[in-house]
MOPAC internal coordinates of N, CA, C and O (Angstrom, degrees):
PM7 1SCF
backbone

  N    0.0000 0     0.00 0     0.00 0    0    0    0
  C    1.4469 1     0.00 0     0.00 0    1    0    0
  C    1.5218 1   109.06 1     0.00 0    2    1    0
  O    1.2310 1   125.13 1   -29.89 1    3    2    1
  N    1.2458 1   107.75 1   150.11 1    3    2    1
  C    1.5943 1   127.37 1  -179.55 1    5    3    2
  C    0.9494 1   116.68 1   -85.41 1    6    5    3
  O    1.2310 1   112.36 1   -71.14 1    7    6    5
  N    1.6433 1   132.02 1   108.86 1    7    6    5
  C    1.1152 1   126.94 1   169.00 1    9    7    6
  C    1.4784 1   119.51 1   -75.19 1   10    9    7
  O    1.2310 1   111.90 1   -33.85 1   11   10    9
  N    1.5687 1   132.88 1   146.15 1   11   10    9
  C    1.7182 1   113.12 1   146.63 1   13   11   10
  C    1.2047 1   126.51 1   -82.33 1   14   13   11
  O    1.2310 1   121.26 1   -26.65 1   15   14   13
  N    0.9568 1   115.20 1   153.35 1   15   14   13
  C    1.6768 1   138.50 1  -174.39 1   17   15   14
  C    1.1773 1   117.52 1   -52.09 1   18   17   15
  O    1.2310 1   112.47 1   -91.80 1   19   18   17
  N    1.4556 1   131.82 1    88.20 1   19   18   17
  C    1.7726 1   122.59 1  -166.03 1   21   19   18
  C    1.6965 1   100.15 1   -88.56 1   22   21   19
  O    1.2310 1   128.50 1   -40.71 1   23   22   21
  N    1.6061 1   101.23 1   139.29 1   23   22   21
  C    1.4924 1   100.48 1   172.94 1   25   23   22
  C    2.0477 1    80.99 1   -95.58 1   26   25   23
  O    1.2310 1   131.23 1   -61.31 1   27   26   25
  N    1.3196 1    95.93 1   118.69 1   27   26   25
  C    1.7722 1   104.71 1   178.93 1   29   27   26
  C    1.5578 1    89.10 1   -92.64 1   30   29   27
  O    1.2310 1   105.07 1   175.35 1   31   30   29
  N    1.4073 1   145.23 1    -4.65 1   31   30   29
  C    1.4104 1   120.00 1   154.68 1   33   31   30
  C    1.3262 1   141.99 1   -56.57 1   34   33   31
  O    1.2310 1   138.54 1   125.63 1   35   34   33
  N    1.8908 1    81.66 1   -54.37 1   35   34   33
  C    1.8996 1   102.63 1   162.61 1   37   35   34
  C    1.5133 1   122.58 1   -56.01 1   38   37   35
  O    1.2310 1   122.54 1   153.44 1   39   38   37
  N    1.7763 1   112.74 1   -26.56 1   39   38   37
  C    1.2903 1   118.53 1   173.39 1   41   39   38
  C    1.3423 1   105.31 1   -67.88 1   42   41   39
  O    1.2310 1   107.24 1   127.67 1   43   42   41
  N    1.5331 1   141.38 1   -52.33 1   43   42   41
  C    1.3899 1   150.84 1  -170.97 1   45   43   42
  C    1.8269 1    98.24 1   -47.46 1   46   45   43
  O    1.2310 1   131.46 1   111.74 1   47   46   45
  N    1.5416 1    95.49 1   -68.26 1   47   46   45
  C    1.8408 1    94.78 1  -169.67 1   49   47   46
  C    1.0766 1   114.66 1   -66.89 1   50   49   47
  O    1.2310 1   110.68 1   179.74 1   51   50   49
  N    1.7996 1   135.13 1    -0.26 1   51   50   49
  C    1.7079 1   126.99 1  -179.59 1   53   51   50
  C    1.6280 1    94.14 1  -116.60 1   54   53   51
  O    1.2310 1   110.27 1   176.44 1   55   54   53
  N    1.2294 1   135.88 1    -3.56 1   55   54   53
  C    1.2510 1   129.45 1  -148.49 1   57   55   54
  C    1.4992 1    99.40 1   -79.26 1   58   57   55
  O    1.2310 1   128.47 1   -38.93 1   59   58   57
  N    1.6650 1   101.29 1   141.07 1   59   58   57
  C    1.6431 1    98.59 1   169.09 1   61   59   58
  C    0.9000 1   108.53 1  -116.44 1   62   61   59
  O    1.2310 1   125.39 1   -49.32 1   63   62   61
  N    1.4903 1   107.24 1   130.68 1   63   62   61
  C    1.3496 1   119.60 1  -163.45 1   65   63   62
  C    1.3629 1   124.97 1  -102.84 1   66   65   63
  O    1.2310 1   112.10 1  -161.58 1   67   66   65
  N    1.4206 1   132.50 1    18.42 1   67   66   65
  C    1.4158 1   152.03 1  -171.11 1   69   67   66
  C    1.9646 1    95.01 1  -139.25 1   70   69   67
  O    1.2310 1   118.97 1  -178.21 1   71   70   69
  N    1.7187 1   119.58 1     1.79 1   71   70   69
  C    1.3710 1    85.83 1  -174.34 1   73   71   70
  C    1.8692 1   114.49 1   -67.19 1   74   73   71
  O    1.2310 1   130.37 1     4.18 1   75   74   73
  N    1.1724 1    97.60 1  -175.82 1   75   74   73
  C    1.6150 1   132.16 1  -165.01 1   77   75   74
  C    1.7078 1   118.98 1  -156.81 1   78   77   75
  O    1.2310 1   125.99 1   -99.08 1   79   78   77
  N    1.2099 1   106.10 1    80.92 1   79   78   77
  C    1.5255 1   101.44 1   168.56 1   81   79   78
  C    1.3587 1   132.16 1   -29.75 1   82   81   79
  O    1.2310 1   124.88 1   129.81 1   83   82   81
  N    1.3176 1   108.23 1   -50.19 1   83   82   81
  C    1.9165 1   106.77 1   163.38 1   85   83   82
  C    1.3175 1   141.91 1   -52.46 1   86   85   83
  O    1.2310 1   132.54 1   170.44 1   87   86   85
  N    1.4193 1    93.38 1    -9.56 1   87   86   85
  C    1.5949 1   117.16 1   178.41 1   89   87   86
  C    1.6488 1   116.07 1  -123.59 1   90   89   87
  O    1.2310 1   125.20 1   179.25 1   91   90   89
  N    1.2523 1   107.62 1    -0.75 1   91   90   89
  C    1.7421 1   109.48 1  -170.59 1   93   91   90
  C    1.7199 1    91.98 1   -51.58 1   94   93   91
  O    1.2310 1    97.11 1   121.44 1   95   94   93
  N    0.6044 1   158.24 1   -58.56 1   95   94   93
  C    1.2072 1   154.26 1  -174.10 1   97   95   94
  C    1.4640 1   148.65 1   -45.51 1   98   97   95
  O    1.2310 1   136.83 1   168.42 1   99   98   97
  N    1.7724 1    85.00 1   -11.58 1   99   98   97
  C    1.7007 1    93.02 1  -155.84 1  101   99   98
  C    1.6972 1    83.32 1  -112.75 1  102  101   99
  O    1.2310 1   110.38 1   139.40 1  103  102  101
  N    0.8470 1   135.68 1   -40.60 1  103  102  101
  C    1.3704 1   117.47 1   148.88 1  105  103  102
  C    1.8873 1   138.71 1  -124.51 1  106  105  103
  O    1.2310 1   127.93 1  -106.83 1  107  106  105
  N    0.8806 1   102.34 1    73.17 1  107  106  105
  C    1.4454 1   125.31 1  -178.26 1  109  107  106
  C    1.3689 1   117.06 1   -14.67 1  110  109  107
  O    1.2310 1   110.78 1   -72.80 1  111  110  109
  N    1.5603 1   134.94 1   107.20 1  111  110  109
  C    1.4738 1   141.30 1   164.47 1  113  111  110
  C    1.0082 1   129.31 1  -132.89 1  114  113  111
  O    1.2310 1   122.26 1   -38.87 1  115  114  113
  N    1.3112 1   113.28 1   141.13 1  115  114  113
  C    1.8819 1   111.79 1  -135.10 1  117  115  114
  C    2.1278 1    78.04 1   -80.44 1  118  117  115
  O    1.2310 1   114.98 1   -20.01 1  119  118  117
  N    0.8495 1   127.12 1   159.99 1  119  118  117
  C    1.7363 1   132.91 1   136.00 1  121  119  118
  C    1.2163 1   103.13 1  -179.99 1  122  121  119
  O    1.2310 1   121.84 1    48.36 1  123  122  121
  N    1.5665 1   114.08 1  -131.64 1  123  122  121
  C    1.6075 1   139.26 1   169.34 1  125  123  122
  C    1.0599 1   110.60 1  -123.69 1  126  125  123
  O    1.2310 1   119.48 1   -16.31 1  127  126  125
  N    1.1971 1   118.59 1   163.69 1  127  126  125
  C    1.7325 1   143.05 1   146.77 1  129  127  126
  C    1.3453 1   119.61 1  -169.51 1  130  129  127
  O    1.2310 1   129.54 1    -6.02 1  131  130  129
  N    1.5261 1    99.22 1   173.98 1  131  130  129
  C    1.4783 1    98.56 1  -158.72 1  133  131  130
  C    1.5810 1   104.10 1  -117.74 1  134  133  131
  O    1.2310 1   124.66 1   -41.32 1  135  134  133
  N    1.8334 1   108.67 1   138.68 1  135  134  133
  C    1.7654 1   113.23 1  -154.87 1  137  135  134
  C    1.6402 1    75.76 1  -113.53 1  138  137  135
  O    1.2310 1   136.63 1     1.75 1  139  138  137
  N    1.4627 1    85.40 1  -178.25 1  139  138  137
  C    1.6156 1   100.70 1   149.02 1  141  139  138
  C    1.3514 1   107.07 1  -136.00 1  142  141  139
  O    1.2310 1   125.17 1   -42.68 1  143  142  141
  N    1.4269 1   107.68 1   137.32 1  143  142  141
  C    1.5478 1   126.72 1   178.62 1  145  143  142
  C    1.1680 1   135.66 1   -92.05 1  146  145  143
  O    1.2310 1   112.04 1   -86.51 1  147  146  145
  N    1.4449 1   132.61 1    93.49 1  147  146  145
  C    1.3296 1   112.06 1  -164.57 1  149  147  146
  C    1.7239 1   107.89 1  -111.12 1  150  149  147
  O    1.2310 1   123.57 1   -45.63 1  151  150  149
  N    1.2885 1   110.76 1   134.37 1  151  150  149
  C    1.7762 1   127.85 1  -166.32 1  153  151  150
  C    1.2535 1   103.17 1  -146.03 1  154  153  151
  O    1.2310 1   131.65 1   -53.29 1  155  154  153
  N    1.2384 1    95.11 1   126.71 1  155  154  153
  C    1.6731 1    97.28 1   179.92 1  157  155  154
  C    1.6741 1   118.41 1    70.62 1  158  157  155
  O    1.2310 1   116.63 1  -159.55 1  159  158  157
  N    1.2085 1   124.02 1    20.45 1  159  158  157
  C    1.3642 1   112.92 1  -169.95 1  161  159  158
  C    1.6340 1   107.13 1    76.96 1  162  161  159
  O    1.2310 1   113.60 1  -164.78 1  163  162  161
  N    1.0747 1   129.71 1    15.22 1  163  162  161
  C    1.6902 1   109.53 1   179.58 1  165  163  162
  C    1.2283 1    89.65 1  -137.39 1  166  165  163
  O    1.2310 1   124.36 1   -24.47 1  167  166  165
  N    1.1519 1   109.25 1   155.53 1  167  166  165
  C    1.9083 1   133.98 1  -162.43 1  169  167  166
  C    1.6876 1    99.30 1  -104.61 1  170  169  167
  O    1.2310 1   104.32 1   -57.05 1  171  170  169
  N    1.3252 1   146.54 1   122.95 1  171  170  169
  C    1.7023 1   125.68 1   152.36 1  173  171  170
  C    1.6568 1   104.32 1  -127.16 1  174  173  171
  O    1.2310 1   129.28 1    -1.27 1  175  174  173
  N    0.6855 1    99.73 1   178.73 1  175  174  173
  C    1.6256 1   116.25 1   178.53 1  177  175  174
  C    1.6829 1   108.61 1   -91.60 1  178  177  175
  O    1.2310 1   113.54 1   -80.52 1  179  178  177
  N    1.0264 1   129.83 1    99.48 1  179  178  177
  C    1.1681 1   129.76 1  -177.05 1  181  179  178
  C    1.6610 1   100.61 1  -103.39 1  182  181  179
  O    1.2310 1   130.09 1   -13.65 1  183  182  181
  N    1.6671 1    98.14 1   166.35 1  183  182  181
  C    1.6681 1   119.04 1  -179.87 1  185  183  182
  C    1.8114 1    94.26 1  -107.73 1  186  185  183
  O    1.2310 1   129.12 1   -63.89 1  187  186  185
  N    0.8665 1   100.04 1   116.11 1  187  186  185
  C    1.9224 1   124.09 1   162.47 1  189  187  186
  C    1.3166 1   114.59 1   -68.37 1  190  189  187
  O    1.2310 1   108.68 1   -96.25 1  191  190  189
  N    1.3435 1   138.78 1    83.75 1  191  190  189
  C    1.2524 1   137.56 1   165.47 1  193  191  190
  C    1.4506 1   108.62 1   -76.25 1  194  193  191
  O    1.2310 1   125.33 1   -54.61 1  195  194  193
  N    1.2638 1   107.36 1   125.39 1  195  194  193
  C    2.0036 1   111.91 1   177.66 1  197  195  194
  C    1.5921 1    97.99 1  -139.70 1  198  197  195
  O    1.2310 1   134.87 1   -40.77 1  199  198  197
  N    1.2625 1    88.84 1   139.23 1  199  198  197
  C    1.8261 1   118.15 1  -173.25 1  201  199  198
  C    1.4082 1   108.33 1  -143.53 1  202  201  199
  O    1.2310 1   122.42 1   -13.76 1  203  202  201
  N    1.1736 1   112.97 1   166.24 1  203  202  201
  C    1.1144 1   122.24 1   178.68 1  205  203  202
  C    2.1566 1   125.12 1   -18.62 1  206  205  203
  O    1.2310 1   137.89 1   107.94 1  207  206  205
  N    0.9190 1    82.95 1   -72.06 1  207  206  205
  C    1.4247 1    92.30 1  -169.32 1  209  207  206
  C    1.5028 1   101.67 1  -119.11 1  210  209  207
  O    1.2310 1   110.48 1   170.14 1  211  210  209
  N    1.3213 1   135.50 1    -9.86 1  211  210  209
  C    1.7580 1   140.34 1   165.72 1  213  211  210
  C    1.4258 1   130.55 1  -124.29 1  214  213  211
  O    1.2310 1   121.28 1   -17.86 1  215  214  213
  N    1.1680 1   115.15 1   162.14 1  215  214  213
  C    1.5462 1   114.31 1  -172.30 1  217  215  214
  C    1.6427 1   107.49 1  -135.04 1  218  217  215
  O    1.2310 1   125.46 1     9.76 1  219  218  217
  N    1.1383 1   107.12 1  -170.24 1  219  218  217
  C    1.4947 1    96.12 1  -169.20 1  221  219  218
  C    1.6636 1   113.04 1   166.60 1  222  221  219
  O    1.2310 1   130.54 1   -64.71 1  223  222  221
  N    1.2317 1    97.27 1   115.29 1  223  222  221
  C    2.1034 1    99.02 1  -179.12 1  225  223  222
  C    1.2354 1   132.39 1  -106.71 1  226  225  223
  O    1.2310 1   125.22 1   -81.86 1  227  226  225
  N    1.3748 1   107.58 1    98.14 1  227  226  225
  C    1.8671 1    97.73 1   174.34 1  229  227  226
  C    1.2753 1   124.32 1   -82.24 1  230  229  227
  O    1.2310 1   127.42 1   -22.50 1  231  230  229
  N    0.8895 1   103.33 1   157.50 1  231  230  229
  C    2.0250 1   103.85 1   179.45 1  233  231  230
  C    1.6956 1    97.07 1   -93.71 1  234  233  231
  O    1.2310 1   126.00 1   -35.08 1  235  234  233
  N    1.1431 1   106.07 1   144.92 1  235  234  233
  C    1.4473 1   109.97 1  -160.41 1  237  235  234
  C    2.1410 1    79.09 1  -120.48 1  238  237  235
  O    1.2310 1   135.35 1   -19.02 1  239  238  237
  N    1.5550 1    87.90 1   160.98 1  239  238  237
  C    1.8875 1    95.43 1  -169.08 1  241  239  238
  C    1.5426 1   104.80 1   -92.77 1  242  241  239
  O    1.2310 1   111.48 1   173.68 1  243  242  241
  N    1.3554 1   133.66 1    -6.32 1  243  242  241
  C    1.0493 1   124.44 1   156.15 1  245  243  242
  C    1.3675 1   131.59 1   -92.24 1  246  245  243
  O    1.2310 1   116.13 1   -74.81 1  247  246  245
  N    1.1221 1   124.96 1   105.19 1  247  246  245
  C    1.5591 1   127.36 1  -170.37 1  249  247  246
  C    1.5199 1   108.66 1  -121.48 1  250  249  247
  O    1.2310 1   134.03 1   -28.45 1  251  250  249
  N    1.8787 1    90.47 1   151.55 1  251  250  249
  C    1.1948 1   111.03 1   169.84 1  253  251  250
  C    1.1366 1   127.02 1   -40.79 1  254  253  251
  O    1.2310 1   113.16 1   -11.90 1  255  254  253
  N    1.7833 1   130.52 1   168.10 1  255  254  253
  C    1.6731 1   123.35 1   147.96 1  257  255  254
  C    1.4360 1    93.80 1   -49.53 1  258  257  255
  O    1.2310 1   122.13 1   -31.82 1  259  258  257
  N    1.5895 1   113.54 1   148.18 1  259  258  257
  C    1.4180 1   129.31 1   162.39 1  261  259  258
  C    1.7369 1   106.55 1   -51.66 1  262  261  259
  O    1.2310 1   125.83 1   137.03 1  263  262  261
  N    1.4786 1   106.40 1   -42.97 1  263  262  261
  C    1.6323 1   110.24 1  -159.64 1  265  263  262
  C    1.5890 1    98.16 1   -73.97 1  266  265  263
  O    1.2310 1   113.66 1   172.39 1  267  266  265
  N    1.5543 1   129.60 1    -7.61 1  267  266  265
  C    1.4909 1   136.22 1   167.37 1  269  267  266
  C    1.7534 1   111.99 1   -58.88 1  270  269  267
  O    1.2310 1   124.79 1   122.10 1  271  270  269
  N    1.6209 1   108.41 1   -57.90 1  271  270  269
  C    1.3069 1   142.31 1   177.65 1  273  271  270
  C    1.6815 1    93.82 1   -53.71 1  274  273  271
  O    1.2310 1   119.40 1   115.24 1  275  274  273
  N    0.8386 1   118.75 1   -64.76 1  275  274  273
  C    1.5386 1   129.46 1  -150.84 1  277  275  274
  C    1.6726 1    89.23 1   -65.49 1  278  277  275
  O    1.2310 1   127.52 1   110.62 1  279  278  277
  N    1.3975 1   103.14 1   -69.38 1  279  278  277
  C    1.8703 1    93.90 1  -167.92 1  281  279  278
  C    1.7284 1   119.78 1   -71.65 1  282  281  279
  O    1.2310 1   118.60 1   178.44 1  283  282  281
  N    1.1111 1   120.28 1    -1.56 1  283  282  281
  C    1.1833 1   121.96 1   151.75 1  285  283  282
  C    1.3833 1   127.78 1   -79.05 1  286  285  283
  O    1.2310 1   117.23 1   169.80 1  287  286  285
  N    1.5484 1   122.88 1   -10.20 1  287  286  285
  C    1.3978 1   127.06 1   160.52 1  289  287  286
  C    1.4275 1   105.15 1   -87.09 1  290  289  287
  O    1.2310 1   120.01 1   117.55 1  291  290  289
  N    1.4144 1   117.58 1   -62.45 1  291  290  289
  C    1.4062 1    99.62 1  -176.92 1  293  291  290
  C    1.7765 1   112.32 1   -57.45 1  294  293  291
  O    1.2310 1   112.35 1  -173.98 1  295  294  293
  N    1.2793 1   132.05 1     6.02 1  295  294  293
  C    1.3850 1   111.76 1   177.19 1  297  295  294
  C    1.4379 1   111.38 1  -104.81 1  298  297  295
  O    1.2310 1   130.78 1  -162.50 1  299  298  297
  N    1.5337 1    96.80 1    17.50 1  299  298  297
  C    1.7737 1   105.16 1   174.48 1  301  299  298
  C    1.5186 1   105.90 1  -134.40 1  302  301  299
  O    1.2310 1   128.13 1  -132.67 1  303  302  301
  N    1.8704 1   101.95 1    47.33 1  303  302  301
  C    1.4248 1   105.48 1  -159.52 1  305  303  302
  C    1.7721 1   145.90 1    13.32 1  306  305  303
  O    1.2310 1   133.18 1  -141.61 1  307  306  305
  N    1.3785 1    92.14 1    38.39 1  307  306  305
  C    1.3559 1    93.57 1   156.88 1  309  307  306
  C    1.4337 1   128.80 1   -96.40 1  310  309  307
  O    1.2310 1   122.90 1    30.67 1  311  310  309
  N    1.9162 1   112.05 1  -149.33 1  311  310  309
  C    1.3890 1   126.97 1  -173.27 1  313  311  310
  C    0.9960 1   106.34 1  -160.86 1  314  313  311
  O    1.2310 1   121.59 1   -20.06 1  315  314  313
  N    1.3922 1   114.57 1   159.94 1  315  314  313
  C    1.5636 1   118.49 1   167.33 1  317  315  314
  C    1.5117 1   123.17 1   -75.84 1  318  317  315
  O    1.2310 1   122.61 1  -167.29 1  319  318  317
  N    1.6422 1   112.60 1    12.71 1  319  318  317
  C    1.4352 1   108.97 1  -167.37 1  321  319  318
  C    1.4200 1   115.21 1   -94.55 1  322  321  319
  O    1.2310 1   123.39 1   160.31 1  323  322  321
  N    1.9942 1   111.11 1   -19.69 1  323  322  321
  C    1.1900 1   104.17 1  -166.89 1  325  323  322
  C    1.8268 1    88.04 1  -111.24 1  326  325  323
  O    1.2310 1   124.12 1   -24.23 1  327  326  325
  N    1.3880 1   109.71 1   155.77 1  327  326  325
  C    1.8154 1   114.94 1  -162.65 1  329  327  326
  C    1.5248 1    68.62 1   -92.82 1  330  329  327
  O    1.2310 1   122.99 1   -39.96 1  331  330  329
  N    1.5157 1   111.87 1   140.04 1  331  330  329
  C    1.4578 1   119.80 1   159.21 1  333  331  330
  C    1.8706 1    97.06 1  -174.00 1  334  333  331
  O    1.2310 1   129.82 1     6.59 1  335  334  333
  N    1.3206 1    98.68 1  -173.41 1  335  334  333
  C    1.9097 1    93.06 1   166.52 1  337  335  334
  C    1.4654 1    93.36 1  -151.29 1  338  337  335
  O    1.2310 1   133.85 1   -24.26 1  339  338  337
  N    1.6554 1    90.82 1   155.74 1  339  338  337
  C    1.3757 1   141.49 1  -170.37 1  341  339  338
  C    2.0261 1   144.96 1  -111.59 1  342  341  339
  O    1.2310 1   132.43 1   -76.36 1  343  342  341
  N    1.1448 1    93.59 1   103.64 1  343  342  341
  C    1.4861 1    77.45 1  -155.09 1  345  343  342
  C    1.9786 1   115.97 1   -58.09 1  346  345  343
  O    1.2310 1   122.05 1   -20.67 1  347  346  345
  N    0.9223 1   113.67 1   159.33 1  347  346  345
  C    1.1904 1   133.54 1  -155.25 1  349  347  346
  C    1.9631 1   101.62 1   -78.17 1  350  349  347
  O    1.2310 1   120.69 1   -39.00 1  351  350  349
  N    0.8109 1   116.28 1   141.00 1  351  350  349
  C    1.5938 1   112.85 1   179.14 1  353  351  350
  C    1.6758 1   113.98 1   -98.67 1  354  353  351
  O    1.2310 1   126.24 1    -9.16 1  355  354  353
  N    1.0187 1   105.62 1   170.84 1  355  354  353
  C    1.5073 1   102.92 1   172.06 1  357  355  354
  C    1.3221 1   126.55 1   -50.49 1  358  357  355
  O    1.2310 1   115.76 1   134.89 1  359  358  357
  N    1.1180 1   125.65 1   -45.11 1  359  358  357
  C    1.9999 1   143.70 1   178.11 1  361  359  358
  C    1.6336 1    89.74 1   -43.48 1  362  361  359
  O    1.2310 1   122.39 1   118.66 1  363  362  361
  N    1.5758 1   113.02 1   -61.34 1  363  362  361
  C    1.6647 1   116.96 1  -170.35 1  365  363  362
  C    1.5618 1   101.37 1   -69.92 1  366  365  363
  O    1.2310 1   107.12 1   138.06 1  367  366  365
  N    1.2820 1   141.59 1   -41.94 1  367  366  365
  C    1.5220 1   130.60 1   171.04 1  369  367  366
  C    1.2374 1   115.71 1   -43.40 1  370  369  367
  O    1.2310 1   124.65 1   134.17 1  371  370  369
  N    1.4571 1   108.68 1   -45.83 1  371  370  369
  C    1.7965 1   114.86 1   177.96 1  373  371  370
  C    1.4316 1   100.24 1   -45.09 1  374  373  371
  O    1.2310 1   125.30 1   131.05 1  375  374  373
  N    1.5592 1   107.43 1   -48.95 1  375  374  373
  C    1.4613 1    93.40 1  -150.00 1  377  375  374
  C    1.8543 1   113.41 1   -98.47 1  378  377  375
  O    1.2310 1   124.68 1   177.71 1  379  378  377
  N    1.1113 1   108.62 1    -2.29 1  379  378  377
  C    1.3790 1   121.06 1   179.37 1  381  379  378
  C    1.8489 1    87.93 1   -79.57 1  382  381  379
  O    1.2310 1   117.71 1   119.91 1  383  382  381
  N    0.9161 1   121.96 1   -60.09 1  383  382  381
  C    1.8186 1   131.03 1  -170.30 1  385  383  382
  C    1.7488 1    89.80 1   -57.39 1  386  385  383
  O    1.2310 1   108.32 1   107.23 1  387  386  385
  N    1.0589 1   139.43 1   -72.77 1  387  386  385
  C    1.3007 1   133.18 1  -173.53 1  389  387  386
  C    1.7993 1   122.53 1   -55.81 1  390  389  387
  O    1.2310 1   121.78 1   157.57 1  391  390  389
  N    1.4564 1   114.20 1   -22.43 1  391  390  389
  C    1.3640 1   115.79 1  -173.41 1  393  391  390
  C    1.7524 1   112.51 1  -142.61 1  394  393  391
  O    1.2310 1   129.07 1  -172.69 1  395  394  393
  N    1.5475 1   100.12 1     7.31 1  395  394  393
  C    1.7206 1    91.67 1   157.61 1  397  395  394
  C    1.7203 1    87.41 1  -148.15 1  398  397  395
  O    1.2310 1    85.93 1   -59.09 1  399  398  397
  N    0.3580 1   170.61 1   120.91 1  399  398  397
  C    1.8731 1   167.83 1   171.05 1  401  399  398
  C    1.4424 1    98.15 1   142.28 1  402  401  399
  O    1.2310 1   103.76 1   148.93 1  403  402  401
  N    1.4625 1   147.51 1   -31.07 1  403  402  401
  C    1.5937 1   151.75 1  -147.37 1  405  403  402
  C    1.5637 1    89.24 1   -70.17 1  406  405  403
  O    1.2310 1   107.71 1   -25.13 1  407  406  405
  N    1.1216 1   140.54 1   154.87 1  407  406  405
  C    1.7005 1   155.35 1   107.59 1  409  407  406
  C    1.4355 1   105.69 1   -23.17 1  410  409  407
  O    1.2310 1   120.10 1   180.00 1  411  410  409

């Protein structure tokens, strides 16, 4: 599979860094952040594009351990059975900031 090309700089200077999917709505700001996506039974780390009035998730080609993905869904009582997305916990911030966000 084909990844697109992330400028992870432009992600650093728009990134919101307190988002929350349950709330994207209640006050709207255009940047990035990072969900987790689950389709088909498989968990990835996707990039959250939010704009004005749309949103939108790519799966980016560097990913977490699965077992990262996994316990951050079940700690927002989910599963891998229903396709939906999930916001990301602290354990995955560590590691998005250390291996796509780093200098």
């Amino acid at each position: 599979m084909a990844y697109e090309e992330i400028d992870y700089d432009k992600v650093k200077q728009n990134l919101i860094i307190d988002f929350c999917l349950g709330k994207e709505f209640e006050c709207r700001q255009k940047g990035y952040a990072f969900v987790i996506d689950v389709y088909d039974k498989k968990s990835k780390l996707g990039l959250y594009k939010v704009s004005k009035y749309t949103s939108r998730c790519d799966i980016i080609g560097n990913q977490p351990p699965p077992e990262m993905l996994e316990k951050a869904i079940a700690e927002q009582g989910g599963n891998l059975e229903k396709s939906t997305m999930y916001d990301i916990n602290n354990e995955l911030r560590q590691w998005i900031e250390q291996n796509l966000l780093c200098d």
